[in-house]
N, C-alpha and C positions, 0 to 999 in steps of 0.2 A: 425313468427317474428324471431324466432330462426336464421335462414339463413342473417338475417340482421347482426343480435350481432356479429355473428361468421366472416362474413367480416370486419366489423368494429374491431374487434378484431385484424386484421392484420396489421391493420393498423401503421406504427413504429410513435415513438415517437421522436421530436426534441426539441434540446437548444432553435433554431432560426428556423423561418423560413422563407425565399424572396420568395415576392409573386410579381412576374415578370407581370404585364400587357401583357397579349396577342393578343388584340383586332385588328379588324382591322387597327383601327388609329395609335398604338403603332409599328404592326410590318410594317407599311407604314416607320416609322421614326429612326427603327433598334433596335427591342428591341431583334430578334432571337439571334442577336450576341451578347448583353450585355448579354442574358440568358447563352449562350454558353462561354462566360469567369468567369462568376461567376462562373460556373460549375467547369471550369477549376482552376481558381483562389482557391476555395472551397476545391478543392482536394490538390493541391500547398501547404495550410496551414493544411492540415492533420484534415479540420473542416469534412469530409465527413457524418460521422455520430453524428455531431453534428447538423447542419443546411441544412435542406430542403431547394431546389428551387423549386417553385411551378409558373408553365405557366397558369396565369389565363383568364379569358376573361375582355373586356372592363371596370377598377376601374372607368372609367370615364371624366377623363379631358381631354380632345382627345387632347388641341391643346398645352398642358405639357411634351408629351412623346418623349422616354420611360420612364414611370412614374413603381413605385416598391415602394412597403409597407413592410418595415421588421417591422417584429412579434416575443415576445409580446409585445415590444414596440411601435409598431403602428407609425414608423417612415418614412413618407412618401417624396420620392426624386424623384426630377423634369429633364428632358432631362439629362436624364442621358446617358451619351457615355460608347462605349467600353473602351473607355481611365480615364473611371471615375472607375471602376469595381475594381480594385488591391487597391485604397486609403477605398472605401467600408469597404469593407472586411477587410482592416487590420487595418483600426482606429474603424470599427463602430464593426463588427462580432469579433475581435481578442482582441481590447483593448475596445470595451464598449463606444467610443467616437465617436457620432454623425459629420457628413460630413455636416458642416450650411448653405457651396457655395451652394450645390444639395438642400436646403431645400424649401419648398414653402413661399415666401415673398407678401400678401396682396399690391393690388394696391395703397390702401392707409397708408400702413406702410413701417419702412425701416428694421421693425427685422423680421425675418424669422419665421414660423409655425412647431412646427418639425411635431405635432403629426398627422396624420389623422386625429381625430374626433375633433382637434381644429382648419383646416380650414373649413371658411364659408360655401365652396362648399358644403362640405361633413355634416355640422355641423348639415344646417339646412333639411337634407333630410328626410325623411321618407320610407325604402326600404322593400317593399312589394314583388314583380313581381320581382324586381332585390335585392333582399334577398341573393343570392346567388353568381350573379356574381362579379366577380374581388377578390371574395374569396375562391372559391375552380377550383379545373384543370378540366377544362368541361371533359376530355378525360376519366379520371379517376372515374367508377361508385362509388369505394367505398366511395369516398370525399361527393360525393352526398347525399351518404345512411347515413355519421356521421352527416349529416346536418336536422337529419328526414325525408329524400327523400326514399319513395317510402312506408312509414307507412300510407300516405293517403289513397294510392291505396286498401292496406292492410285491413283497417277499411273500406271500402264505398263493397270494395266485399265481408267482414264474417263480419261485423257487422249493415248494414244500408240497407234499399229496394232502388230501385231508386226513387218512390215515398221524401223520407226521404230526399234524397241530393237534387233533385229540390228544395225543402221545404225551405233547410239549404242556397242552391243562393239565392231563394225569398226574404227566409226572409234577408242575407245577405245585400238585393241592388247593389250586382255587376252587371252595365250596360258594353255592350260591348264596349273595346276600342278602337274598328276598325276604327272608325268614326260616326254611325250613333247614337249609344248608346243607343241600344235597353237592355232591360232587360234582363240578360244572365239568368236567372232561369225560365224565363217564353218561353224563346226560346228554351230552355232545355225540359220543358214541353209539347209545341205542338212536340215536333220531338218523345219524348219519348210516347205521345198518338196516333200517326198517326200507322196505321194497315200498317204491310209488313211483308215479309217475309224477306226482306232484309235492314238492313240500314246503313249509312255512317258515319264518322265524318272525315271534314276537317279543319287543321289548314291551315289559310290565313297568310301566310308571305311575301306576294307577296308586299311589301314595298315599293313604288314609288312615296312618295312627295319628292319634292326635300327639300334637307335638315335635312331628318327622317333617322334615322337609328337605332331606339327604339328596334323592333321586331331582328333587323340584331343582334343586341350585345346580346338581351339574348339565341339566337339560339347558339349564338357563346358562351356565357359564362355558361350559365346553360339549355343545352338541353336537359338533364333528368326532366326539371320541366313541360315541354312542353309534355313530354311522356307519363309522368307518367297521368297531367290532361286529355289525350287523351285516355288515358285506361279507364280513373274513367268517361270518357262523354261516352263511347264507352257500359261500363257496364249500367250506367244509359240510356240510348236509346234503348239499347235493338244492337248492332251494334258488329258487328266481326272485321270490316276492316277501316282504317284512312288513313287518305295521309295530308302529309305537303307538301301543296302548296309552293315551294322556286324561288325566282328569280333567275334564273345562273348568275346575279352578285354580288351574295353573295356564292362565291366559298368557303370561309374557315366556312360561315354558316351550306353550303352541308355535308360539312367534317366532320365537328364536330357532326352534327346529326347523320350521317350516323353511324357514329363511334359508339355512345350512343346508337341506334337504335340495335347496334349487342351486343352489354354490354347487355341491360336490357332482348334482347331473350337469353344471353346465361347464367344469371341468371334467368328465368323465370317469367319474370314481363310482357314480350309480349308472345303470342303462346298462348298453349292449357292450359287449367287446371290453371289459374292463381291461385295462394296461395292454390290451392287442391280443387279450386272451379272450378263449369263445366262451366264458364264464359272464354272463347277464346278472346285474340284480336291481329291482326298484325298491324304493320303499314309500309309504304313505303314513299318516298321523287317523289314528283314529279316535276321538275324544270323547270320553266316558261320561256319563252322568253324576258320578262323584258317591257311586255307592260303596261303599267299603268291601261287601263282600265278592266284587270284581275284582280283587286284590287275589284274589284266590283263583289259581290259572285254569280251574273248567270254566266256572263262572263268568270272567276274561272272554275266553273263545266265546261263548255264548253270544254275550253284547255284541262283538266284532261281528257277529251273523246275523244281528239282529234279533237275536232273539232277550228273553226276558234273563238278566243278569243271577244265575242260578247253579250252582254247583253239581256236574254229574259225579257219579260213582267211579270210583276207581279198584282194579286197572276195569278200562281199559287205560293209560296213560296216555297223553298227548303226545309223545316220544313217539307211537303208534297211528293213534286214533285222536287229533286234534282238531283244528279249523277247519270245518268242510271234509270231517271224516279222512285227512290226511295228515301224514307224520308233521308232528310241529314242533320245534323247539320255541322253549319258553326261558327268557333270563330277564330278570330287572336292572332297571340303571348302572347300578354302582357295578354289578357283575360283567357287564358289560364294557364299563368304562375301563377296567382293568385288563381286557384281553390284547388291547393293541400293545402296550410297555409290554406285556408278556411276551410275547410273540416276538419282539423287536429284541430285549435283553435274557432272556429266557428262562425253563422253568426252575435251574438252578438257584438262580439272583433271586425267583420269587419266592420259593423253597424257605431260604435260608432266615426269610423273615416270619416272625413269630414265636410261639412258644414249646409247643406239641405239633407232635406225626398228623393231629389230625385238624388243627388250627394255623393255617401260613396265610403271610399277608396282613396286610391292616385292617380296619374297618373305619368307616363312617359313623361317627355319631353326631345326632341334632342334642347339643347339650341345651338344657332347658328347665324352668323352674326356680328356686330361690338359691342363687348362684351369682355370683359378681360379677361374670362374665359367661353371657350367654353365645351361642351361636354354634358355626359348624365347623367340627375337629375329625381329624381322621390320626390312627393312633396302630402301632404293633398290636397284632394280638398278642393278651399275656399280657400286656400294658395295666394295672392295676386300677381300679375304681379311686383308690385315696389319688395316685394319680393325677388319673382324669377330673375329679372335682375340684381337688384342691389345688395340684401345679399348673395345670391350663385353665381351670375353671375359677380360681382366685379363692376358692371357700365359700363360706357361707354369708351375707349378707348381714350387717348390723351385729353383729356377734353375737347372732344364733347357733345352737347346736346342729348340726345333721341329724337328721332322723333316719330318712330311708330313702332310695332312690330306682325306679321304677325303669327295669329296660324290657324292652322287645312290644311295648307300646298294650294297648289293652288285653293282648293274649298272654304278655307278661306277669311277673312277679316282682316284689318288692325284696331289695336287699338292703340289709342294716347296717349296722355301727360294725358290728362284727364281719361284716364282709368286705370290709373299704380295703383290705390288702386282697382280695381275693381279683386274679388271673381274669380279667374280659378276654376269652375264648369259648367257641362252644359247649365243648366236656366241662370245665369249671360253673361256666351259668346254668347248666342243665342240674347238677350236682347241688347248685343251691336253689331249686326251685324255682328259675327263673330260665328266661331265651333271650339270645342275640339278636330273634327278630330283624326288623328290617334298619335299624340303629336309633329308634328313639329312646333318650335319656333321661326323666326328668327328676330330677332333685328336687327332696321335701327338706324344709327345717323343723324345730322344734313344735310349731306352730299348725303341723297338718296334722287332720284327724284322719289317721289310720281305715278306719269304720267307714267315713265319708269317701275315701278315697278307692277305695271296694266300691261302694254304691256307685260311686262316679263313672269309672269302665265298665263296669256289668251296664249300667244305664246306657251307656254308649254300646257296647255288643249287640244289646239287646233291643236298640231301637236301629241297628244298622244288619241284624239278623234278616235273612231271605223268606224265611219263613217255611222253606221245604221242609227240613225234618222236626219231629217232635221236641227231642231233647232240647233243641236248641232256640224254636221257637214257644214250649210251653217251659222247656226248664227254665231257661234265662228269666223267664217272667215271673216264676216262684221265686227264685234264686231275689231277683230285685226287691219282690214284694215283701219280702221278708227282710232285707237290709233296711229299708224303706221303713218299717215297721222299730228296728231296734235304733235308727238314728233321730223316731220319733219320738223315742222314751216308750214303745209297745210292743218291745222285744220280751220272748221268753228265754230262762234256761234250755229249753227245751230245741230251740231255733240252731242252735249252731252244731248240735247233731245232724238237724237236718238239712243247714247248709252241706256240711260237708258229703252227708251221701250224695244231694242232689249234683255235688259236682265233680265227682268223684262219677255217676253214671253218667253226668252229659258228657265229661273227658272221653269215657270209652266208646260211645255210642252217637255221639254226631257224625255228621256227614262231613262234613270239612273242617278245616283248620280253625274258620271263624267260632266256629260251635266251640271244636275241643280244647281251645285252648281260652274262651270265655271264662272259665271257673278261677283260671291260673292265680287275678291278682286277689280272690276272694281266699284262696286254699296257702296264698303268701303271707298275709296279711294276718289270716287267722291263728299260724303256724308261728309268727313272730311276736304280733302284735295282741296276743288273745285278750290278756287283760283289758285291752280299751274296750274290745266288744263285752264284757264282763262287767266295766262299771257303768256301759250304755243300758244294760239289761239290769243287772241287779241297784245298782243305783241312780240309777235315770238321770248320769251327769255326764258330758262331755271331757273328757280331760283337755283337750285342746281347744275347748270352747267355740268349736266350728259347729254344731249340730245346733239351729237354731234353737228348734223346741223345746230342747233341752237346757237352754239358758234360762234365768231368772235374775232379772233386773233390778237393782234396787239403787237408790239416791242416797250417798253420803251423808245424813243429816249435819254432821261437824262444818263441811263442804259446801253446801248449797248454800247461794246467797239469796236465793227467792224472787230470782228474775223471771220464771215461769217461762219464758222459751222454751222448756220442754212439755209442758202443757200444750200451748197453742200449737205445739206441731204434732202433738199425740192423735192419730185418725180415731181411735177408739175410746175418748175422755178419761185414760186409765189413768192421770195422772192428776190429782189434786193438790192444793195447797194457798197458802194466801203472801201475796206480795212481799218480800223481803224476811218471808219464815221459809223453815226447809220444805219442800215439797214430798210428796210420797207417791207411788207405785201403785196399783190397785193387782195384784197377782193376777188374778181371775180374771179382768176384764182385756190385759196385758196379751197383744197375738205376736210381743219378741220381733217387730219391724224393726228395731235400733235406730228408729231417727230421733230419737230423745237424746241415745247416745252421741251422737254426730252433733244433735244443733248445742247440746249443752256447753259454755264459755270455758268451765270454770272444773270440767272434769270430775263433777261430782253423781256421774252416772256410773256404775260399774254390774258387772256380771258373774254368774257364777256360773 
């Protein structure tokens, strides 16, 4: 432990310190340069050794930045510019007086939040797995280690058997939150009883719901938490060697681990002789081609061997028969990121959170879609939907309705108006025709078409399918082609029988998760939502006026001043009329591009 004290010991001490957002979302919206004149700025007023800038990973509110927390005041400030940085600093770092413009203002209030832990967002969260990030520099190991990083590792190799720490998952209730949400202590188990001479452990980062970016920010924000759990499963299994499975489009993901990955071997946390025990472990980054169904842990191995990214048959399971024909253990990010606090405060303290015997713990969600505050929350299971949208999520944007809101990503289902009190744990979302998935969330308002939003994931399943088995490479393709059909206005009665057997046989009969669980947002949607598919088909109208084909355009005659701006920009001359009279529509020749719509002054374009 000594080696710890002694880094931490170096660590310098500050007045203040800006904790600069670094996440992808942040440095999308230019926080590298806001970072870069603080710096500058800092030096200017002679603060240099008085206030620390610290580059953190993802605080969270992706669609607020550049977002920055000065400490110990806990003053948290929103889109903040380079041209914002010199007022900073010399009203808030130099005279002690808070900047209100940059401050966070509640959708439903008009006085601003200063503090951190007094907006919603933040108020109502619960950070487990993301304990660490948007508060210390991923880059930086010793930030890690003042944080109790890597005293897990520490304790589970001189003072527990592997025997011991299964015990301490078991009895914990950490299920995996990759998606399927198997028991991680009992997966822990069969890999650490399987005979070899050799065995693996792979973290799955391979991230590919649309909308997720859960596992992306803590790779990026706290990659030593990821490491460190990869030693302590690597000790417990009986395993010498790891690989973080990464998609290459999580470049500053790669970066950041890789970085951590050379920190912890060149203090001794990976390699030979951990803590002076004869316990060895390496680990390497291996980066995917970003196909989706490498999400799926046969599929996984395969890449990592080189071979063509493809789902085998199960059992045999990878517990057994994984990488190179040897026992492997398989967990993803956030699973991971939770095993060191466990280990450290134990499985009682993790026990006791949540709602049910078979839901402890929090989760991760990437909240996302027509919401006032997007970004990433971690929350109790049992933690409610109305909740998460509307007390950290602010509600609905421009005072629209909710509609419905989409979790566990394309293998997902949609939940309604009637479900916003219902329980985010796995029994409750299974029960409503939906899955906790890997934590994507995305929120619809009045305005989405049900119909289109089925098309939209099957479309995506089905062009990110492997193609091995039938169901799922010929079904998805029926399945689409018929959604396809009734969002063109050439839907039958007859279609949504046949949706539902066809997905109802790819559920039972794919090869993998991506297959069986392809149908889900079509069989949610239909189950909820039937009438929309009802008036796509019987009356060839869109209710939410998303389905283009299905609109028809017509000119306000009361309205139009006879500017003809929308003539000259119609590609296909469907639009007539003479100078300063009302203009008209020609139906027929009309292919519903909407820039009539767009260029007209005076809003006397409208749709049905």
């Amino acid at each position: 432990m000594m080696i710890l004290r002694r880094k931490v010991e170096k660590m310098d001490l500050y007045r203040r310190q800006v904790l600069i957002c670094g996440g992808t979302g942040c440095i999308s919206t230019g926080c590298k340069g806001v970072l870069n004149e603080f710096v500058k700025e800092i030096k200017n007023h002679n603060l240099t050794e008085e206030v620390k800038v610290v580059e953190t990973g993802c605080i969270g509110t992706c669609d607020l930045g550049p977002v920055l927390v000065i400490y110990p005041e806990g003053i948290f400030y929103q889109k903040v510019s380079v041209d914002d940085v010199k007022e900073i600093v010399e009203e808030h770092l130099v005279k002690g007086q808070y900047v209100k413009r940059l401050m966070y203002t509640p959708p439903t209030s008009s006085e601003p939040l200063p503090e951190y832990k007094d907006i919603p967002f933040f108020r109502h969260q619960l950070r487990i797995a993301l304990r660490n990030v948007g508060l210390i520099n991923p880059e930086v190991i010793e930030e890690y280690i003042a944080r109790d990083g890597y005293t897990a590792l520490e304790k589970a190799v001189t003072e527990m058997t592997p025997e011991q720490i299964v015990q301490v998952l078991k009895d914990s209730g950490l299920r995996g939150r990759g998606g399927a949400g198997f028991p991680t202590g009992l997966k822990w188990e069969f890999t650490m009883k399987a005979q070899s001479d050799e065995k693996y452990v792979i973290c799955n980062a391979d991230e590919g719901d649309p909308g997720a970016f859960m596992d992306r920010s803590v790779l990026e924000g706290d990659p030593h938490s990821v490491i460190e759990a990869m030693a302590i499963a690597g000790y417990t299994i009986g395993a010498k060697q790891g690989y973080v499975y990464v998609r290459a489009e999580y470049p500053l993901a790669v970066e950041r681990l890789g970085q951590a990955i050379k920190a912890a071997k060149k203090m001794g946390f990976l390699g030979e002789n951990i803590f002076g025990t004869d316990f060895s472990f390496d680990l390497e980054i291996r980066v995917g081609a970003g196909a989706f169904v490498c999400g799926e842990e046969t599929a996984l191995i395969n890449s990592i061997e080189g071979r063509r990214g493809e789902p085998r048959p199960k059992p045999p399971f990878p517990a057994t028969v994984g990488l190179w024909g040897k026992p492997t253990l398989i967990n993803n990010v956030e699973t991971f990121a939770n095993i060191p606090i466990i280990i450290l405060k134990g499985a009682e303290w993790f026990s006791q959170i949540g709602t049910s015997e078979k839901s402890k713990g929090t989760k991760v969600f990437a909240l996302a879609g027509n919401i006032n505050t997007t970004g990433l929350v971690e929350v109790p299971m049992g933690t409610t939907l109305r909740q998460v949208i509307f007390d950290l999520g602010g509600g609905i944007p421009n005072g629209k309705k909710f509609k419905a809101a989409q979790t566990g990503g394309p293998s997902g289902g949609c939940l309604t108006e009637e479900h916003l009190d219902l329980p985010i744990d796995y029994e409750h979302l299974a029960a409503a025709g939906s899955i906790m998935g890997s934590g994507g969330l995305i929120v619809m308002n009045e305005d989405a078409c049900m119909v289109d939003v089925a098309r939209f994931f099957l479309e995506f399943t089905q062009d990110e399918s492997c193609g091995k088995c039938t169901p799922c490479r010929v079904g998805t393709k029926r399945m689409l082609e018929i959604l396809t059909r009734i969002t063109r206005g050439e839907g039958k009665e007859e279609d949504l029988t046949t949706l539902e057997e066809l997905a109802e046989t790819i559920k039972s009969t794919a090869l993998c998760g991506l297959g069986q669980g392809a149908p889900n947002p079509v069989l949610s949607t239909l189950k909820h939502f039937r009438y929309e598919y009802e008036v796509h088909i019987r009356d060839k109208k869109c209710p939410a006026g998303v389905c283009q084909a299905l609109m028809e355009y017509q000119i306000l005659s009361d309205v139009c001043k006879g500017c003809g701006l929308c003539a000259r920009n119609c590609p296909e001359d469907a639009i007539t009329g003479e100078p300063k009279k009302p203009y008209q529509i020609n139906t027929d020749k009309c292919v519903k591009c909407g820039k009539c719509l767009s260029k007209c002054p005076f809003n006397a374009i409208v749709y049905s």
